[in-house]
N, C-alpha and C positions, 0 to 999 in steps of 0.2 A: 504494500500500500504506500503509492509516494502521497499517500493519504497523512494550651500543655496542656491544657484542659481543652479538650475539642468538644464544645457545647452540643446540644440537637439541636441547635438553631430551629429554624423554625417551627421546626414538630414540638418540641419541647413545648413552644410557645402557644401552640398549638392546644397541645394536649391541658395546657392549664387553664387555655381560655376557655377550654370546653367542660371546665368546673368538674373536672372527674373527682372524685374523692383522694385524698391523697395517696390511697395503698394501693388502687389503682393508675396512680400516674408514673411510681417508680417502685412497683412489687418486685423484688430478687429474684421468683422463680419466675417472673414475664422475660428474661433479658438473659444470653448465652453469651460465654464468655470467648471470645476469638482464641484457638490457636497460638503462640505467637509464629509459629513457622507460618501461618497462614497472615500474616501481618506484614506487608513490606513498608514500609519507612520512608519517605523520597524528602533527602532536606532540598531546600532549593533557598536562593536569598532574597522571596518573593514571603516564604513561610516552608512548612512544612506540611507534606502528603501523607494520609495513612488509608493506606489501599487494603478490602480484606481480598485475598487469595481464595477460591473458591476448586477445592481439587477436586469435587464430585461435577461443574457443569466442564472442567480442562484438565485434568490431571497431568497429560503431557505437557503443555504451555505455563502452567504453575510449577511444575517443577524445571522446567527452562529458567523460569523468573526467577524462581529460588536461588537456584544453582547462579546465575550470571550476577546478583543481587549481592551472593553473599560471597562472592572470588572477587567483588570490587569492579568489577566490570563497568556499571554504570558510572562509578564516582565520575564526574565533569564531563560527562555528556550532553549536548544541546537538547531543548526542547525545537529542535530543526523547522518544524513545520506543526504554526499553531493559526486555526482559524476560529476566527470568535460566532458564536452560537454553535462550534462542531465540535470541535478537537485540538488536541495538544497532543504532536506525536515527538517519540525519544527516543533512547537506544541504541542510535546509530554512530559505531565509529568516528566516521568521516564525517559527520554529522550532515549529508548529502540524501539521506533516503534509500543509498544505493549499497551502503556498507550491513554488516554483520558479523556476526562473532565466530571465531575455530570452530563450533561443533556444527552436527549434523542440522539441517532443516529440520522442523517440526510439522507433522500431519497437522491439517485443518481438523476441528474440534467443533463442528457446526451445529453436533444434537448431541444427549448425552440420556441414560436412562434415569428416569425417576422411581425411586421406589417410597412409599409411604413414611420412612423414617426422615425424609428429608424438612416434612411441615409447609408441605405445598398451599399457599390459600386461595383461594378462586375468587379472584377479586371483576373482572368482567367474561361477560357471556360472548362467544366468537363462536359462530357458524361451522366452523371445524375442531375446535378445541376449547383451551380456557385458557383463560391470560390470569396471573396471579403472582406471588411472590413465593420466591423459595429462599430461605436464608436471606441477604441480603439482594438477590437479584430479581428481576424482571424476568418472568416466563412464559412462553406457550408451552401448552402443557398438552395431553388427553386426559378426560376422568379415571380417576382412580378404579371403575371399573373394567375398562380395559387390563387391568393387573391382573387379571383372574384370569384370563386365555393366554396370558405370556407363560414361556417357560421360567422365565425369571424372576418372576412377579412386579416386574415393573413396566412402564410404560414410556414411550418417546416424550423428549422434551427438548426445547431449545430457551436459550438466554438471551434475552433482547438487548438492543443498545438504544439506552435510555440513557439520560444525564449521569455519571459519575462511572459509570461503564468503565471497564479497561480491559481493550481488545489488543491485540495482536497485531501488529501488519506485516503485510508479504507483498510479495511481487505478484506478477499475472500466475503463478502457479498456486493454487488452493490450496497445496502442502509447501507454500515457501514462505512459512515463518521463523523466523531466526532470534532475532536481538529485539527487534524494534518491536516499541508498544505503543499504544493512546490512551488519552483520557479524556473522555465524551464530555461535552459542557451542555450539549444538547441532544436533542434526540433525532434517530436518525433509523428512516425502517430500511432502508435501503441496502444499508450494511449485513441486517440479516438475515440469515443460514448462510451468508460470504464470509465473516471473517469471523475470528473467534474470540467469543467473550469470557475472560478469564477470573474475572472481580468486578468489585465497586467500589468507589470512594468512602472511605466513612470519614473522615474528615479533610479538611484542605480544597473544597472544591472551590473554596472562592481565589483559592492564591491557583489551581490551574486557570481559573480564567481572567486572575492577573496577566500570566505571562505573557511575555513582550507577542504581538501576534504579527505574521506576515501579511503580503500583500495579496490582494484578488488576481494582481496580473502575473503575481510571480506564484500562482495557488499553493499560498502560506506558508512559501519558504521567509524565513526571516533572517534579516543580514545580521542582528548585532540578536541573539539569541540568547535566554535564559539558560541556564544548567542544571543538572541536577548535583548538588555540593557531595550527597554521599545516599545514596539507596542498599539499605539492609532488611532482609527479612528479622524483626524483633528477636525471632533466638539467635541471632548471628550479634545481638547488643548483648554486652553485660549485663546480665539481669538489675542491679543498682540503674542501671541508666535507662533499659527500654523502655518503651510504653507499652499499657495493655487498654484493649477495646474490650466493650461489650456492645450487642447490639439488640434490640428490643423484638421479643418471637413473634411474628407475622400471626400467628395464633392469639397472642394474647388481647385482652378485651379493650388495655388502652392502644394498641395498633388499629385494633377494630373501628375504637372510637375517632381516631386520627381519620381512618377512611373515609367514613363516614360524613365527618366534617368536610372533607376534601371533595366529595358526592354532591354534597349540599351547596358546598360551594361554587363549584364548574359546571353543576347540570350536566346537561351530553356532552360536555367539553373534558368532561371525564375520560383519562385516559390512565394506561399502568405503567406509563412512566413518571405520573404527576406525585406518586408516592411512593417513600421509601421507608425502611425501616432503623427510628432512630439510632443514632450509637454514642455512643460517652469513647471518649479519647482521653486516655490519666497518665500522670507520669512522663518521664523522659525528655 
């Protein structure tokens, strides 16, 4: 593709104006605690990213990012090509679009199977499936009835690319992803079943959509470009220094209530990229 405290902002804000009672707006057993191997880190001198790694919708792409994350690979790489309402793309060597890192290409990761332990919610009705959230991501899903005629008891599923998204990019080949990644600032259905979505933002998406952005006629190459200062998956810190996330269960009844609000709010303007699910950012 030449494509310390981190608040809930506005859910948060959300969630209180909508008078929930308090053990409903931050109950312990509503909120899952991230991994830190699934936590990657990206300082930049904009602020600081905390991306969660998601290795049930890419497992091969997450552990690409792992691996290249935690050998230092990213330290002072350009944000090469960033467009405002799209993307901010990084990763790259040469910082051209055209570089990549020693190891092999990585297979395209365009669907993945869902099985019931993941906490799928069915948040809009689609003509062929459901759109809802899994974890922190945006899904088309099939109903959970379909599990019952698989041999594996799960069912197809793809990751959408919605705002805070963080995909993959490749070249014209489908399995030609390497080094380079993005971070969505908007949404974009175009990109999906093409390229692969491997996480979400849980905090810092206002400092991606700081970054310095390029031109329309040079399509958002940027000459004097941001960097990333140092990107670690959280167990690759010092436990004293990392940060830990939690993120609020798409099950839970204050997510519910968030939606809900947000239904009310947009009318048919309602879409599943308009919501996500809170996260607290501590430490580091």
């Amino acid at each position: 593709m030449s494509l310390r405290i981190a608040t809930i902002g506005v859910f948060s804000i959300a969630l209180l104006a909508a008078g929930l009672p308090a053990a409903a707006q931050n109950p312990a057993a509503e909120w899952r605690a991230v991994a830190p191997e699934n936590l990657l880190v990206i300082d930049t001198a904009k602020g600081r990213i905390v991306v969660e790694l998601d290795p049930v919708v890419a497992p091969l792409s997450v552990e690409r990012i792992r691996t290249l994350a935690d050998q230092g690979f990213y330290d002072g790489l350009k944000f090469h090509r960033v467009i405002p309402g799209f993307m901010a793309q990084t990763g790259d060597p040469l910082g051209t679009g055209a570089g990549g890192s020693g190891l092999p290409d990585v297979a395209g990761e365009f669907q993945f199977r869902r099985g019931r332990d993941l906490g799928f919610v069915n948040l809009v009705s689609a003509p062929t499936g459901q759109l809802g959230i899994a974890g922190s991501m945006p899904v088309f899903t099939q109903p959970d009835a379909q599990m019952m005629v698989t041999a594996d008891f799960k069912t197809a599923a793809q990751a959408l690319f919605c705002p805070g998204v963080a995909g993959m990019a490749r070249n014209n080949d489908p399995n030609g992803a390497n080094s380079q990644f993005f971070l969505m600032t908007g949404p974009n259905e175009t990109l999906n079943g093409l390229y692969t979505p491997f996480g979400r933002v849980l905090s810092g998406l206002d400092v991606v959509k700081a970054l310095k952005a390029g031109t329309e006629a040079g399509n958002g190459q940027v000459a004097d470009p941001d960097i990333m200062i140092r990107a670690r998956t959280a167990a690759a810190i010092p436990e004293g220094q990392r940060p830990a996330a939690r993120v609020m269960t798409p099950r839970s009844p204050a997510f519910a209530a968030l939606v809900e609000q947000k239904r009310a709010e947009l009318g048919a303007r309602f879409t599943i990229c308009e919501v996500q699910p809170p996260a607290e950012v501590t430490g580091g």
